[in-house]
N, CA, C and O atoms as CSV, one atom per row, in Angstrom:
chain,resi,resn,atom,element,x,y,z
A,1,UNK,N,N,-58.982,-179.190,59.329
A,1,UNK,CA,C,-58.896,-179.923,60.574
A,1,UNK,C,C,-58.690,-181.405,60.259
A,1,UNK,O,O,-59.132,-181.940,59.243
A,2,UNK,N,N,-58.023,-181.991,61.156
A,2,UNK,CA,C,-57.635,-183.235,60.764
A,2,UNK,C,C,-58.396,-183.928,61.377
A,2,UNK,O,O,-59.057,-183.322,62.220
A,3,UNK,N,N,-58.637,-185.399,61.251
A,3,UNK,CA,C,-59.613,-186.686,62.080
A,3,UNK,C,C,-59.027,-187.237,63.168
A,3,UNK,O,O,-59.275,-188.436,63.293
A,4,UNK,N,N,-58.181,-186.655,64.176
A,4,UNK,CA,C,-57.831,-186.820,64.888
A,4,UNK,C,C,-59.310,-187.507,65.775
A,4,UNK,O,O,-60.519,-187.306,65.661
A,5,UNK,N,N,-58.375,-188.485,66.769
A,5,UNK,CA,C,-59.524,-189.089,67.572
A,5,UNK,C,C,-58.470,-188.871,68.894
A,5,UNK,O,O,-57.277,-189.167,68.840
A,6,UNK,N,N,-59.212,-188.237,70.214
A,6,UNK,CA,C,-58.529,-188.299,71.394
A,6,UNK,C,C,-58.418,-189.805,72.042
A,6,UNK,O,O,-59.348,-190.602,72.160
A,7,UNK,N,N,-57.145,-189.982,72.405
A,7,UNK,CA,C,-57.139,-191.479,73.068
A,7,UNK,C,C,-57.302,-191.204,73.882
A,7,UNK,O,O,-58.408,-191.699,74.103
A,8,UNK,N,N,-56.916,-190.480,75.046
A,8,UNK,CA,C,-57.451,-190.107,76.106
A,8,UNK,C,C,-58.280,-189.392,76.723
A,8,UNK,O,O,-57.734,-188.324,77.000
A,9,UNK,N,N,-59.627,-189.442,77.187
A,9,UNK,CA,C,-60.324,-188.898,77.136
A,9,UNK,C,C,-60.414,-188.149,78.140
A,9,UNK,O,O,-61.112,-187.143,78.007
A,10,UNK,N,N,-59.745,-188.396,79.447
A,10,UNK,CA,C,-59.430,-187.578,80.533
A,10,UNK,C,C,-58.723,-186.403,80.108
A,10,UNK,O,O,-59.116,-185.330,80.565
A,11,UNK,N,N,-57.680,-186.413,79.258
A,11,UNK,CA,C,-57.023,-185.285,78.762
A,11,UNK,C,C,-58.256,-184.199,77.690
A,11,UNK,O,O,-59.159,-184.634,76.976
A,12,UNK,N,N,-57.913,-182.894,77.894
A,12,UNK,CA,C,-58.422,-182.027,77.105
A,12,UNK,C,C,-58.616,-182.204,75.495
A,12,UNK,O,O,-57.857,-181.432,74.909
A,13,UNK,N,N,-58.971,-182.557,75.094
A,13,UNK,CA,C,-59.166,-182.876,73.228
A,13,UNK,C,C,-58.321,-181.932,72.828
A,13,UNK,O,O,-57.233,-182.219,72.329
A,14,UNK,N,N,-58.864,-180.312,73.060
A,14,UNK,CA,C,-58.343,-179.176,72.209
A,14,UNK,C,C,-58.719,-178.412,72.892
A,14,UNK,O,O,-59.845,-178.506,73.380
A,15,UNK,N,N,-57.659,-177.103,73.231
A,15,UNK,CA,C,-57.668,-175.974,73.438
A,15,UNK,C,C,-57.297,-174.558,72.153
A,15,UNK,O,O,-56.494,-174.655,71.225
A,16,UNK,N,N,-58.080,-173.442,72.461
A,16,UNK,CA,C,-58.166,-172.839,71.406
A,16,UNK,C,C,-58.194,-171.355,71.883
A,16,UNK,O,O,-58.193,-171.007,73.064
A,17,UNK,N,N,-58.212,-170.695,71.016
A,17,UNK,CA,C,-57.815,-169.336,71.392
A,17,UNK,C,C,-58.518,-168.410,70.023
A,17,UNK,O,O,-58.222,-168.574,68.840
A,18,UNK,N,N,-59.453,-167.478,70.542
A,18,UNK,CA,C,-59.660,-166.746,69.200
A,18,UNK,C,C,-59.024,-165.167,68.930
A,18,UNK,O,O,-58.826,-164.311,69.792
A,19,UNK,N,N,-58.807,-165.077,67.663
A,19,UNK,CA,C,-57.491,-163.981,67.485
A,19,UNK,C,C,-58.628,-162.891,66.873
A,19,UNK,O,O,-59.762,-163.261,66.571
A,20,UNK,N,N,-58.235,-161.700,66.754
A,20,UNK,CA,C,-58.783,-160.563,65.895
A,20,UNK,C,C,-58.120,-160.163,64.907
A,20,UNK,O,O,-58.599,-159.288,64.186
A,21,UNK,N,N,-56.566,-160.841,64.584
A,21,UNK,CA,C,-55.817,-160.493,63.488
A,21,UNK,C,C,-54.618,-161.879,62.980
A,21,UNK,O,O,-53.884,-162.578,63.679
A,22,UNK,N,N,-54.783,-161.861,61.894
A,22,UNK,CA,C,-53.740,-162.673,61.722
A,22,UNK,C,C,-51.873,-162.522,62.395
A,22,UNK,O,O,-51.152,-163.462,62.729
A,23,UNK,N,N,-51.499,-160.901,62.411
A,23,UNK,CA,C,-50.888,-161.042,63.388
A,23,UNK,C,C,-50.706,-161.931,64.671
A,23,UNK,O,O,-49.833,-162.713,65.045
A,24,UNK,N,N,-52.098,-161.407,65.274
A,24,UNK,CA,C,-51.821,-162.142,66.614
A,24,UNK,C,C,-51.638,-163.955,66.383
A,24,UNK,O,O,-50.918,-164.769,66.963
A,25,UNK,N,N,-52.189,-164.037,65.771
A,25,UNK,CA,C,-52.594,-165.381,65.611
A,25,UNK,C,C,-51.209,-165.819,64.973
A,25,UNK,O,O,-51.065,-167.006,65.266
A,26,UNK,N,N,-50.217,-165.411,64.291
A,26,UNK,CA,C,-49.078,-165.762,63.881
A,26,UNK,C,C,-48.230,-165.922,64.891
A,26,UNK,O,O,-47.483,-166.897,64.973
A,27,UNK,N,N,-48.286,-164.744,65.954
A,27,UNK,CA,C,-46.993,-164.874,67.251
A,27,UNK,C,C,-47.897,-166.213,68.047
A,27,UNK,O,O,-47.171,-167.200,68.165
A,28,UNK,N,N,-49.140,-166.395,68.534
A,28,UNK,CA,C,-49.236,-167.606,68.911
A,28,UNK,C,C,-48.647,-169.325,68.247
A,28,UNK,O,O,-48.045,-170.271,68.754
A,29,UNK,N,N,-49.044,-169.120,67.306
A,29,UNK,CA,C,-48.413,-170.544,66.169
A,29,UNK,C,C,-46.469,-170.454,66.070
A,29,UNK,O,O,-45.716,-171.423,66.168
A,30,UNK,N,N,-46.171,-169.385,65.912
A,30,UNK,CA,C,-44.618,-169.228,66.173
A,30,UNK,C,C,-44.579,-169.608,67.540
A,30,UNK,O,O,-44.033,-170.711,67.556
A,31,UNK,N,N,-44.899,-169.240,68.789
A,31,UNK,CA,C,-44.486,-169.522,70.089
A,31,UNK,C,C,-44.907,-171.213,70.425
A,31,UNK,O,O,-44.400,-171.976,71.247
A,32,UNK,N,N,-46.102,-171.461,69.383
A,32,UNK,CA,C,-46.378,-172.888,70.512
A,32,UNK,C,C,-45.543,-173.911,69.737
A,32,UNK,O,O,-45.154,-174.905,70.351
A,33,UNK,N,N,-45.129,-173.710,68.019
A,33,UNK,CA,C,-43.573,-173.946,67.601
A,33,UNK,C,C,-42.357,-174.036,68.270
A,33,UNK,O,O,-41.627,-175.026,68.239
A,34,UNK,N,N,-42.099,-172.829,68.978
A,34,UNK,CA,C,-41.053,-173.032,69.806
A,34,UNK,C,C,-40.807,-173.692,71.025
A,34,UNK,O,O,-39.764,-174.046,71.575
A,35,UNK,N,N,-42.185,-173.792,71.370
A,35,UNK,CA,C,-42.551,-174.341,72.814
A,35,UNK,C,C,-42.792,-175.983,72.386
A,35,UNK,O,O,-43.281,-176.726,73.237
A,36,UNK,N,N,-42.542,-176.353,71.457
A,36,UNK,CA,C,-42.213,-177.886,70.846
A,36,UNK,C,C,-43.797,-178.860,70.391
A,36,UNK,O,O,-44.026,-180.070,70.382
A,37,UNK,N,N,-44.769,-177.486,70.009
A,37,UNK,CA,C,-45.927,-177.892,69.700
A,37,UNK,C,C,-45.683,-178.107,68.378
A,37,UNK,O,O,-45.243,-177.278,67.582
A,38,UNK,N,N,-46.170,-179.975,68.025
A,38,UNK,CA,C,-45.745,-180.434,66.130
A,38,UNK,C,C,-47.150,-179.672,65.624
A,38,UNK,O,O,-48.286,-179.403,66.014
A,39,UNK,N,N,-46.185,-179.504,64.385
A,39,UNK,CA,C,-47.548,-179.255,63.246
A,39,UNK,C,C,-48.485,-179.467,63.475
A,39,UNK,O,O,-49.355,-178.618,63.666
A,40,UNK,N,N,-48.673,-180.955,63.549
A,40,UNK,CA,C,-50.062,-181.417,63.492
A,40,UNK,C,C,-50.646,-181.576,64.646
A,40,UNK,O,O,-51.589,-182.360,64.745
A,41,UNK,N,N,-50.054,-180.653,66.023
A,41,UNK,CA,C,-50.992,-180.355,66.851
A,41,UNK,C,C,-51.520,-178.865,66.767
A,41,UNK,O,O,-51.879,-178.316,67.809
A,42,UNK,N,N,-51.559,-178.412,65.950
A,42,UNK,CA,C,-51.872,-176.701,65.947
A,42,UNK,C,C,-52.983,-177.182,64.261
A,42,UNK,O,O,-53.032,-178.024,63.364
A,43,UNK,N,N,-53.546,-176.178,64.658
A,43,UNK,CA,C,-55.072,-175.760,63.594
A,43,UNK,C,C,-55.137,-174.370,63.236
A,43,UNK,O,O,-54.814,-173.577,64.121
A,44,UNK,N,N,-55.439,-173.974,62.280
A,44,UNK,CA,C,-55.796,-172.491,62.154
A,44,UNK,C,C,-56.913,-172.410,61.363
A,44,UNK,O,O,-57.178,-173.146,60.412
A,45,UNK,N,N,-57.607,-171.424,61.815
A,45,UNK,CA,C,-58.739,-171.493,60.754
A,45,UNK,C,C,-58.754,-170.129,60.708
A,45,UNK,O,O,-58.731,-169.556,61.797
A,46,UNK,N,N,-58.787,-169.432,59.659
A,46,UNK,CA,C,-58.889,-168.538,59.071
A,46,UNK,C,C,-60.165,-167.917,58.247
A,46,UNK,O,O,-59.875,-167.935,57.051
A,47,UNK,N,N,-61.228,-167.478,58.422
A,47,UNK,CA,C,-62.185,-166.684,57.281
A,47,UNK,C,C,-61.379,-166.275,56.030
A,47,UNK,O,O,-60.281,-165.720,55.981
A,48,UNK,N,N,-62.253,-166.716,54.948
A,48,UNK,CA,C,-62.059,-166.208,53.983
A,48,UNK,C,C,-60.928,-167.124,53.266
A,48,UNK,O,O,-61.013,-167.356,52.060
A,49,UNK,N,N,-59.879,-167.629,54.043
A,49,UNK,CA,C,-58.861,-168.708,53.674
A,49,UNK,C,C,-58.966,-169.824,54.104
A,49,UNK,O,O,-58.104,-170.566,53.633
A,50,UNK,N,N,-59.888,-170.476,55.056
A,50,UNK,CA,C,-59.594,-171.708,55.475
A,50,UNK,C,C,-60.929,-172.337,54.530
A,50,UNK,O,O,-61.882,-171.621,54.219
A,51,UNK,N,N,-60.806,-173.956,54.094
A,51,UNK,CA,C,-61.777,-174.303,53.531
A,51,UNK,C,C,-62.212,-175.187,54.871
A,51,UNK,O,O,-61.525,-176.120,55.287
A,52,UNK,N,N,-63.473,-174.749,55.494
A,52,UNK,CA,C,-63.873,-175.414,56.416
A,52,UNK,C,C,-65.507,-175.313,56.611
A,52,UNK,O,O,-65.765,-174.186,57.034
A,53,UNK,N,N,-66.405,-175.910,56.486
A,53,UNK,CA,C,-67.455,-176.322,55.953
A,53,UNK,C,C,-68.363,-176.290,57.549
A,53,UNK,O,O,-69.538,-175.925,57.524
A,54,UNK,N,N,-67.763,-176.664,58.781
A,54,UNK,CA,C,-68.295,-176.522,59.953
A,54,UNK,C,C,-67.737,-176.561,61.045
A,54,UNK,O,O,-67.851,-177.605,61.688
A,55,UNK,N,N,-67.032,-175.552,61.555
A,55,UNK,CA,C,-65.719,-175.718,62.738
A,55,UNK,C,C,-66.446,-176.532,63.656
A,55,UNK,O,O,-65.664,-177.358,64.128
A,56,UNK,N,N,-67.607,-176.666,64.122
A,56,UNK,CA,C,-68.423,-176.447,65.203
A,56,UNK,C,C,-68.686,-178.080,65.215
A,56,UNK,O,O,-68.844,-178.746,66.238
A,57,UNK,N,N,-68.698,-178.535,63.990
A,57,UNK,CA,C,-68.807,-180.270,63.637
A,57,UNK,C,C,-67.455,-180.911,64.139
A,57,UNK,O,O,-67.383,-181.777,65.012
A,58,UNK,N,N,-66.197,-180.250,63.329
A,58,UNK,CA,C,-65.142,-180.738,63.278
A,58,UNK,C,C,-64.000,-180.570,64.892
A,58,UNK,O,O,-62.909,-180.975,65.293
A,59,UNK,N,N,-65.380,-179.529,65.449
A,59,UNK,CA,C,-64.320,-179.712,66.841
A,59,UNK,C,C,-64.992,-180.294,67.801
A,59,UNK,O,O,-64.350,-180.510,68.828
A,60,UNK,N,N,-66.682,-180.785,67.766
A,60,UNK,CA,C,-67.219,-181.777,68.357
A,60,UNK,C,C,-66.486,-183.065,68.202
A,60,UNK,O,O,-66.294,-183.721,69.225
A,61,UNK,N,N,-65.937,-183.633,66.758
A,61,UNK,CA,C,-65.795,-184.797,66.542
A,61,UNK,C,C,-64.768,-185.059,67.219
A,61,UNK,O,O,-64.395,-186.183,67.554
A,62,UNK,N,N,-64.069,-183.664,67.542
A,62,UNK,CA,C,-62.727,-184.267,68.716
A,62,UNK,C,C,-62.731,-184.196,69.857
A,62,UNK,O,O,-61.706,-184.194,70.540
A,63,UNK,N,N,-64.247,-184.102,70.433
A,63,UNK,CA,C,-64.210,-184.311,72.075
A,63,UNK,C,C,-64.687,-183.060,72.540
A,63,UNK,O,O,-65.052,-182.951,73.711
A,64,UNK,N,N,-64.741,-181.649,71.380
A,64,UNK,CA,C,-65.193,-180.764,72.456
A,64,UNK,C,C,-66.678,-180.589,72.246
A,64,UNK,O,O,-67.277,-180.424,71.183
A,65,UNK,N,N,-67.250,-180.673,73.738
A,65,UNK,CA,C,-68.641,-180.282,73.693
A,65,UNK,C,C,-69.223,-178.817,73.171
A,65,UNK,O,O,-68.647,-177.743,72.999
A,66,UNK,N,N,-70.537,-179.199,72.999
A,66,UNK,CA,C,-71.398,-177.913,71.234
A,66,UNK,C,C,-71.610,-177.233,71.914
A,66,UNK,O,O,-72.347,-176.636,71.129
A,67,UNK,N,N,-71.689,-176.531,72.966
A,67,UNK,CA,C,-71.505,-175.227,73.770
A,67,UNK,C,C,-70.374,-174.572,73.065
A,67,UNK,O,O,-70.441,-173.591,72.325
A,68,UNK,N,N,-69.254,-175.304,73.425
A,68,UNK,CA,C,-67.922,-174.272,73.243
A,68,UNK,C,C,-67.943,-174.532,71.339
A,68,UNK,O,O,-68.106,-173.555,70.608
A,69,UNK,N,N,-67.819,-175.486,70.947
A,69,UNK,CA,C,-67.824,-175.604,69.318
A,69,UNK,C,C,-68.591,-174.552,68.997
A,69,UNK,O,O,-68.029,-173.775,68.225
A,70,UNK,N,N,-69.778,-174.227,69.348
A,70,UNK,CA,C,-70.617,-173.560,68.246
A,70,UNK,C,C,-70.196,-171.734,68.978
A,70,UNK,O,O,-70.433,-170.597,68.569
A,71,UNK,N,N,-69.579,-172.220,70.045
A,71,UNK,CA,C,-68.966,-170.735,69.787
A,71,UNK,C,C,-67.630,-170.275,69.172
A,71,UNK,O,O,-67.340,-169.116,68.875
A,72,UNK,N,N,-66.993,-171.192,69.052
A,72,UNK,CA,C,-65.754,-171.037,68.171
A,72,UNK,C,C,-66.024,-170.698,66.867
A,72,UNK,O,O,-65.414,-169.919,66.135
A,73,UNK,N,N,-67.287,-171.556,66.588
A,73,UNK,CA,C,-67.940,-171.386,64.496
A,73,UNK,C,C,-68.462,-170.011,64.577
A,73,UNK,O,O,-68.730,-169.458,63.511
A,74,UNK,N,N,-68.714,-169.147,66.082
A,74,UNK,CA,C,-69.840,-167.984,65.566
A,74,UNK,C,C,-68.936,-166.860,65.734
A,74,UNK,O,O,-69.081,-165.653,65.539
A,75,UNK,N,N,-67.866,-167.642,66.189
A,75,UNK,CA,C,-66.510,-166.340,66.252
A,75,UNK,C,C,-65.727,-166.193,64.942
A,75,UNK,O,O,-65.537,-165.133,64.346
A,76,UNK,N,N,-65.295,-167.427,64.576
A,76,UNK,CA,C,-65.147,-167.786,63.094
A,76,UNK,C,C,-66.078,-166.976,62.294
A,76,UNK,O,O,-65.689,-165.929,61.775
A,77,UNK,N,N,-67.166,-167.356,62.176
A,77,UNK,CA,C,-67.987,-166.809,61.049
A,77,UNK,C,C,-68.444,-165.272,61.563
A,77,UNK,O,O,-69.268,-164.703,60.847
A,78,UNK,N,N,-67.818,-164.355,63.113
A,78,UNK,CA,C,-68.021,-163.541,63.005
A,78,UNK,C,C,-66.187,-162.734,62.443
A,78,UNK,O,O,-65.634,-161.711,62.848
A,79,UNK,N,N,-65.822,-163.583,61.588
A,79,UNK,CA,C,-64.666,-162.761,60.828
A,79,UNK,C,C,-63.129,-163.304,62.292
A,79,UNK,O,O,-61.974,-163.278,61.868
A,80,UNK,N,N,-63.274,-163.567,63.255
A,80,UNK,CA,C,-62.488,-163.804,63.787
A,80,UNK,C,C,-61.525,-165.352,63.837
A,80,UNK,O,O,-62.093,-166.424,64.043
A,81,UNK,N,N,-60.080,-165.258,63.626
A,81,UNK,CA,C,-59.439,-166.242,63.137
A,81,UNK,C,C,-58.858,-167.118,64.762
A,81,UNK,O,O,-58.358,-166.571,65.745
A,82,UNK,N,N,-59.188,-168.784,64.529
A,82,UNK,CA,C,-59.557,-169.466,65.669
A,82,UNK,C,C,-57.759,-170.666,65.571
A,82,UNK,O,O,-57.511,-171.527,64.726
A,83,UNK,N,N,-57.267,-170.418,66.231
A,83,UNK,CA,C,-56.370,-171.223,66.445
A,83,UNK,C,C,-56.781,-172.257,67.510
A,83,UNK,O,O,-57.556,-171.955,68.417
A,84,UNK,N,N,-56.169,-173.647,67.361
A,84,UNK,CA,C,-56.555,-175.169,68.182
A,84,UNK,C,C,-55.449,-175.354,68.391
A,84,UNK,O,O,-54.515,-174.797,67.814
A,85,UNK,N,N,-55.374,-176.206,69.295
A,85,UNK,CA,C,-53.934,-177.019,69.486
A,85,UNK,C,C,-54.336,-178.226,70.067
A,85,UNK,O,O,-55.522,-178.206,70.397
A,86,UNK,N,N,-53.592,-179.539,70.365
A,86,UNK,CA,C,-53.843,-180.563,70.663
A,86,UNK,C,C,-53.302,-180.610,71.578
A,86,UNK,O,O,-52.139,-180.718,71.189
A,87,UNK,N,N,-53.288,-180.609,72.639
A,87,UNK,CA,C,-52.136,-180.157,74.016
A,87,UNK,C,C,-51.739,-181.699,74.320
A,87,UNK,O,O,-50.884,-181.725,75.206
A,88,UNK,N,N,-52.032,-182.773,73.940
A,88,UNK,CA,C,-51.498,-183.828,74.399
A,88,UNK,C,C,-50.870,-184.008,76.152
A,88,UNK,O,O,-49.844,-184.525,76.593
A,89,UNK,N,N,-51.962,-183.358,76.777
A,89,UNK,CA,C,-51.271,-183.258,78.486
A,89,UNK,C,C,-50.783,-182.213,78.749
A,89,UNK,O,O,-50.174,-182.405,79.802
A,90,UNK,N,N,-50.630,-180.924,78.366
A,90,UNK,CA,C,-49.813,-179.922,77.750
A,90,UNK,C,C,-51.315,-178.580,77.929
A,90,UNK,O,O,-51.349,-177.522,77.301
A,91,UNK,N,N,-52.083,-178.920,78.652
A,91,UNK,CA,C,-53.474,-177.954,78.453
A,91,UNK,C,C,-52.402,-176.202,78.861
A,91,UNK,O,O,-51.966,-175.359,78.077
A,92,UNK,N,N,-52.331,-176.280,80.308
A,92,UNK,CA,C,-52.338,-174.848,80.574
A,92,UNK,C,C,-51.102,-174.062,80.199
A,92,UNK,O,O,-50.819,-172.877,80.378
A,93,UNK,N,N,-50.297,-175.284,79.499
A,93,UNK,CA,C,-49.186,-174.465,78.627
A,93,UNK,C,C,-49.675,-174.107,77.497
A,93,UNK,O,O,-49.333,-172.950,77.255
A,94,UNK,N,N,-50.352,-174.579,76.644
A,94,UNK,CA,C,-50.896,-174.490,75.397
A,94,UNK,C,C,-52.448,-172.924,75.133
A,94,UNK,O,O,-53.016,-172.313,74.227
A,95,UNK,N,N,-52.424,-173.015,76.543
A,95,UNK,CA,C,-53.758,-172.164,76.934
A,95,UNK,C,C,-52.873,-170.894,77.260
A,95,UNK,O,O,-53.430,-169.831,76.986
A,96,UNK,N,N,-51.870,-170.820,77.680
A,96,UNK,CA,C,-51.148,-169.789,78.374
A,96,UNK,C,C,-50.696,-169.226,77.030
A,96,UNK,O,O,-51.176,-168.117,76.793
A,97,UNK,N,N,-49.857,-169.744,76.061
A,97,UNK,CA,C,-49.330,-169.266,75.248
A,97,UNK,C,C,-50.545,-168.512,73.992
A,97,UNK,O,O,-50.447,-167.578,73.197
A,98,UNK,N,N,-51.434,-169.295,74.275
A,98,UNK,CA,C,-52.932,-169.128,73.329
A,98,UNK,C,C,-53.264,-167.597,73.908
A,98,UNK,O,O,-53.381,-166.635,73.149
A,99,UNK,N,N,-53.437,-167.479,75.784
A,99,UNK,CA,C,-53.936,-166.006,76.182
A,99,UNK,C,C,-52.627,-165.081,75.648
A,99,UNK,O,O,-52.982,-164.065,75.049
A,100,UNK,N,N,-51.231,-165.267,75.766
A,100,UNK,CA,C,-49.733,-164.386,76.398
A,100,UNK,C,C,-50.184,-163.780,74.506
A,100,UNK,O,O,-50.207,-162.573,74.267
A,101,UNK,N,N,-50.479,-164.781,73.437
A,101,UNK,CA,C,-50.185,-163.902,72.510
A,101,UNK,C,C,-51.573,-162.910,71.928
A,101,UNK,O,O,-51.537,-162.503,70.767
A,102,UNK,N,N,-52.651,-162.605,72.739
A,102,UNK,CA,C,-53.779,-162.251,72.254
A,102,UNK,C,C,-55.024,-162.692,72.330
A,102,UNK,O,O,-56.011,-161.957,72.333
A,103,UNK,N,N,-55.044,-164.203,72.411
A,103,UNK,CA,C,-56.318,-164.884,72.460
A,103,UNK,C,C,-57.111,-164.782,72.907
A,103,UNK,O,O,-57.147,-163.669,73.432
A,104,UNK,N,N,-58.256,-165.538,73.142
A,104,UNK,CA,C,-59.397,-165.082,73.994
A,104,UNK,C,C,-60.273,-166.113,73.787
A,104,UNK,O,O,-60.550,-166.436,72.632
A,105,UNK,N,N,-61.091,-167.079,75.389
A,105,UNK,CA,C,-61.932,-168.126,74.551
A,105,UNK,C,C,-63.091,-166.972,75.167
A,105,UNK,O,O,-63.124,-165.755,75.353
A,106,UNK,N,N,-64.242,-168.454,75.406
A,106,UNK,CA,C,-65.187,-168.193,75.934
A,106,UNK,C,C,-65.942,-167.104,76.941
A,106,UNK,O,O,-66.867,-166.293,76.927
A,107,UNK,N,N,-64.626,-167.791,78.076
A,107,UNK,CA,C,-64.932,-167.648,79.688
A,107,UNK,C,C,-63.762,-166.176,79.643
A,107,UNK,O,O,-64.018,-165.297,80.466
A,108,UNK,N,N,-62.566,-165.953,78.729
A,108,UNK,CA,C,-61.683,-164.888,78.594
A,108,UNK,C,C,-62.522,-163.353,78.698
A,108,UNK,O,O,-62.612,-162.297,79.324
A,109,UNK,N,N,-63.130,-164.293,77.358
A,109,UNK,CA,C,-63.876,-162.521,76.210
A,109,UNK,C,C,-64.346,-162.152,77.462
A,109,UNK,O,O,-63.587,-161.550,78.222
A,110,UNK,N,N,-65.601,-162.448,77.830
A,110,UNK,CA,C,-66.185,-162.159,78.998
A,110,UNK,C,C,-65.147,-161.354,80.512
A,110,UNK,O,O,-65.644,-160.302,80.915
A,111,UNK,N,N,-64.304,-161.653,80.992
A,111,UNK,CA,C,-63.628,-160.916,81.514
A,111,UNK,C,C,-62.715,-160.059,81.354
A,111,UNK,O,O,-62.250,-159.544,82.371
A,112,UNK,N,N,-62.367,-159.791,80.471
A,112,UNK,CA,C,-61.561,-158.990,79.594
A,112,UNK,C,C,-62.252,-157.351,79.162
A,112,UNK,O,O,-61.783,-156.218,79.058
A,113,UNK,N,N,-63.896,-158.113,78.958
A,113,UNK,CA,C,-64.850,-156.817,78.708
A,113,UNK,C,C,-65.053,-156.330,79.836
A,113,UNK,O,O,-64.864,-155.116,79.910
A,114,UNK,N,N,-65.487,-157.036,81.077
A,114,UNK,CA,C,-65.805,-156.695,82.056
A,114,UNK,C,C,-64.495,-155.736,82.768
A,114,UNK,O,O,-64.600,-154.580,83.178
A,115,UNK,N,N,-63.633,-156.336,82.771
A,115,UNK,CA,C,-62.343,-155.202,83.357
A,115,UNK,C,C,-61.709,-153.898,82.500
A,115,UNK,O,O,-60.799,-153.132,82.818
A,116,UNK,N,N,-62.777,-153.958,80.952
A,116,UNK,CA,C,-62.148,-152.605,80.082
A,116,UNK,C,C,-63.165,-151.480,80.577
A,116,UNK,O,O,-62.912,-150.309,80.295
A,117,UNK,N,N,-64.538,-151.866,81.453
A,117,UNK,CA,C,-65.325,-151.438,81.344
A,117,UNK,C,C,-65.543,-150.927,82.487
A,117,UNK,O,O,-66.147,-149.858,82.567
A,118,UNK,N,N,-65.112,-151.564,83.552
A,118,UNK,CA,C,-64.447,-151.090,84.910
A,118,UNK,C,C,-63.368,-150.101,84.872
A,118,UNK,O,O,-62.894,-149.598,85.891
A,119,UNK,N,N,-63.091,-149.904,84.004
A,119,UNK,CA,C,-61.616,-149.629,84.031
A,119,UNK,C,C,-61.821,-147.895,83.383
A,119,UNK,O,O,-61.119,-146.889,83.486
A,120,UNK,N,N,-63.248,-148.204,82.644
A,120,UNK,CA,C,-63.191,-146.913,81.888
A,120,UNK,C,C,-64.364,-146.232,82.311
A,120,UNK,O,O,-64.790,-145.222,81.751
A,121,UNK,N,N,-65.057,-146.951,83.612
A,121,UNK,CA,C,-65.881,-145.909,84.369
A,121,UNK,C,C,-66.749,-146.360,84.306
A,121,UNK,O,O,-67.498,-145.787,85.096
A,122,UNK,N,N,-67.683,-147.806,83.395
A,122,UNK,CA,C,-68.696,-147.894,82.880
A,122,UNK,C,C,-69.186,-148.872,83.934
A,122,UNK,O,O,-69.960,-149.671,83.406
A,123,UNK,N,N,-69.023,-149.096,85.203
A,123,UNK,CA,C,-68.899,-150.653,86.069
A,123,UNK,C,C,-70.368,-150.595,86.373
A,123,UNK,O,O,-70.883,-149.694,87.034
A,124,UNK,N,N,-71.110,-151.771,85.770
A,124,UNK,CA,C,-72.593,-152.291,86.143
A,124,UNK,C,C,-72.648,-152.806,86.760
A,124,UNK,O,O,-73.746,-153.245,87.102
């Protein structure tokens, strides 16, 4: 992760998306490429390959509050690979392309379970 500092603080710091396979996580980084997202607004963190010491530090330091950080580190460290992007004004495009290829944050996982579970008879 880089030391990026948000200049604007009204704008979103980082949006993120967590993957279950490097697949998925590849068609997201190819699409937000094409969709004219630079390098150095995209992050990947990877288990097992990324050298990263505390996602949960390094995505506080860019504005996002330790609610959502320390769930990105416990998704991370539960084996799941966490793509960022810097949307620079750019949030619900960057978020769209993050859900269209697989992703899933917080507030996602949570509905996603809830409608497999509805869906398969189990509705609490």
């Amino acid at each position: 992760m880089s030391t990026y500092q948000n200049p604007n603080p009204q704008q979103t710091p980082i949006v993120a998306g967590v993957f279950q396979n490097e697949n998925q996580a590849k068609v997201a980084v190819d699409e937000l490429r094409k969709q004219n997202f630079a390098h150095d607004q995209i992050g990947v963190a990877i288990p097992q390959k990324s050298q990263v010491d505390s996602l949960s530090q390094d995505f506080m330091k860019l504005g996002v509050p330790q609610e959502k950080a320390t769930y990105y580190e416990d998704e991370f460290k539960s084996g799941h690979i966490v793509v960022s992007v810097r949307p620079d004004g750019r949030d619900e495009e960057a978020q769209s392309i993050l859900f269209g290829s697989g992703g899933y944050n917080e507030s996602e996982k949570g509905k996603s379970e809830s409608q497999s579970s509805t869906q398969n008879g189990n509705d609490r």
